[in-house]
N, C-alpha and C positions, 0 to 999 in steps of 0.2 A: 467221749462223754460230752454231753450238752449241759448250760448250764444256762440258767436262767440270766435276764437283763441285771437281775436286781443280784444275784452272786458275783456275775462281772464288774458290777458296782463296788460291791464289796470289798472283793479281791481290789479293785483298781485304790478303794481311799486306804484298804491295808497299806498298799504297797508303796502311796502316798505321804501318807503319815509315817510311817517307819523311813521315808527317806528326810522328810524334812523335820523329822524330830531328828534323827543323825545328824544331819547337816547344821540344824540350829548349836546341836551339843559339842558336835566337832571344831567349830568356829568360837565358841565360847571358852571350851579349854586349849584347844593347842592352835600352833598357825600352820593349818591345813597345809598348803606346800612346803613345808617343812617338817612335818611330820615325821620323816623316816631318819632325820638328820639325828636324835636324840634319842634314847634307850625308852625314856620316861614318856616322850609322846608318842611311838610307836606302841607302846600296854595301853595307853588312853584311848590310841587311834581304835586296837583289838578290841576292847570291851566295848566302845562305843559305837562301830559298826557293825561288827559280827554279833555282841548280844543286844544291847539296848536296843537297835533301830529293827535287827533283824528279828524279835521275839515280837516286836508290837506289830508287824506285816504278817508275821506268821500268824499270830491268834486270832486277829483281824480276819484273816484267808478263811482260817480254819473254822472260823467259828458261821464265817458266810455258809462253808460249805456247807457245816450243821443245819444251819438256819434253814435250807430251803433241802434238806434232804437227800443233799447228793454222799453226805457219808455219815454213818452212824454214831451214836453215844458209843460204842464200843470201838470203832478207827479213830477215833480224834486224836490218840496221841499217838498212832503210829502217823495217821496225815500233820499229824504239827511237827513232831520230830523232822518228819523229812525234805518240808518247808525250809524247818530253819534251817534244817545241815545245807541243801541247794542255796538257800539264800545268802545266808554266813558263808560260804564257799567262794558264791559270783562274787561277794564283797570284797575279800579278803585278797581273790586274785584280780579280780577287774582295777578295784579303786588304787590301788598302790602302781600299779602299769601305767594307768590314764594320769595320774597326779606327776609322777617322776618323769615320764616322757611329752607332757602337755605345756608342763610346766618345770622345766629343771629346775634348779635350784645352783647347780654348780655348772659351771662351764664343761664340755666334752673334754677330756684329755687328748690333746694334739699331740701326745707323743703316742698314741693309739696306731698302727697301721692297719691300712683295710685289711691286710692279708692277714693279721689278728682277729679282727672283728668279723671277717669270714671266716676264720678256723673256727671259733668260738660259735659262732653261730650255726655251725655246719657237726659241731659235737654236742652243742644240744642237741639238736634235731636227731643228730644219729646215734646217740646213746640213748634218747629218749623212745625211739623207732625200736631196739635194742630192747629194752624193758620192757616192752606192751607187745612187741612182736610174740604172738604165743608160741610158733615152734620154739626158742629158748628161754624156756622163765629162769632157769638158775644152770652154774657152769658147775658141775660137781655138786660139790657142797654149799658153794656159797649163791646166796641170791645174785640176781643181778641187780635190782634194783638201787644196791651203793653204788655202783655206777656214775649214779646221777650226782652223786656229791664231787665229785673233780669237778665240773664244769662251773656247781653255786659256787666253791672256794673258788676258781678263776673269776669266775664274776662278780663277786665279792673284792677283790684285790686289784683286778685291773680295770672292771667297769663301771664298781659302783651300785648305786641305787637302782639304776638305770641297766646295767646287766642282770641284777639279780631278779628285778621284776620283770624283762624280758625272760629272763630261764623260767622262771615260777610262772610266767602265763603261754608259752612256747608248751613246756613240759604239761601244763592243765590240759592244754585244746590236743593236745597228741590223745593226753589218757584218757579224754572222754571219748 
């Protein structure tokens, strides 16, 4: 699909405005690298990236696209819907990765060994490999897909912020 100067304009101040109206609101309620450290700014963090920033890029997009006729009065809320889930998605998993590993907040645990942080990294990757491989979707009865929960509670307990957003963006780039 081609689209006109003036919809890639569109698209581009949607996707501008929705990031720096985030960012402005993100910074005003909570302390951005710290975010994940608190139950309360973590719900702030959710609604304020994933809905607020990500609904004003989406109608923005969506409405570019109306405007110049690349999709109908009748697709707009399937094309808005599927904006915001993609967008709220990259947010959810990209910004908590790049925040906790850019900028720690706590020092790495030294009593960590590599041969941990290689196992750990090596049961993502291969339970995740495990769950999307289609020849086995489920083992009898059960899905496979619990699977994945040993690994967050590991990474949850012995790595932190910092493991669990490595699992949640290791596990994302497999399943796409």
């Amino acid at each position: 699909i081609w689209f006109s100067p003036l919809v890639a304009f569109g698209i581009a101040v949607g996707h501008a405005l929705g990031a720096v109206t985030g960012t402005y609101l993100l910074r005003r309620n909570i302390t951005l690298y710290r975010s994940f450290e608190r139950l309360n700014d973590t719900i702030t963090f959710i609604i304020i990236a994933s809905f607020i920033s990500t609904i004003i890029n989406s109608t923005v997009a969506t409405f570019s696209l109306l405007a110049d006729q690349v999709v109908t009065i009748r697709a707009v809320s399937y094309v808005w819907v599927s904006l915001w889930i993609s967008n709220a998605l990259s947010v959810l998993v990209l910004t908590p990765f790049l925040l906790t590993w850019l900028r720690p907040t706590r020092p790495w645990n030294t009593k960590l060994s590599r041969m941990e942080i290689l196992a750990f990294a090596a049961t993502v990757v291969g339970s995740t490999l495990v769950i999307f491989w289609e020849p086995f979707p489920s083992f009898g009865n059960i899905p496979l897909f619990y699977l994945i929960s040993l690994p967050m509670i590991w990474a949850g307990l012995r790595f932190g912020s910092r493991g669990l957003t490595f699992s949640i963006f290791v596990i994302s780039s497999i399943a796409m």
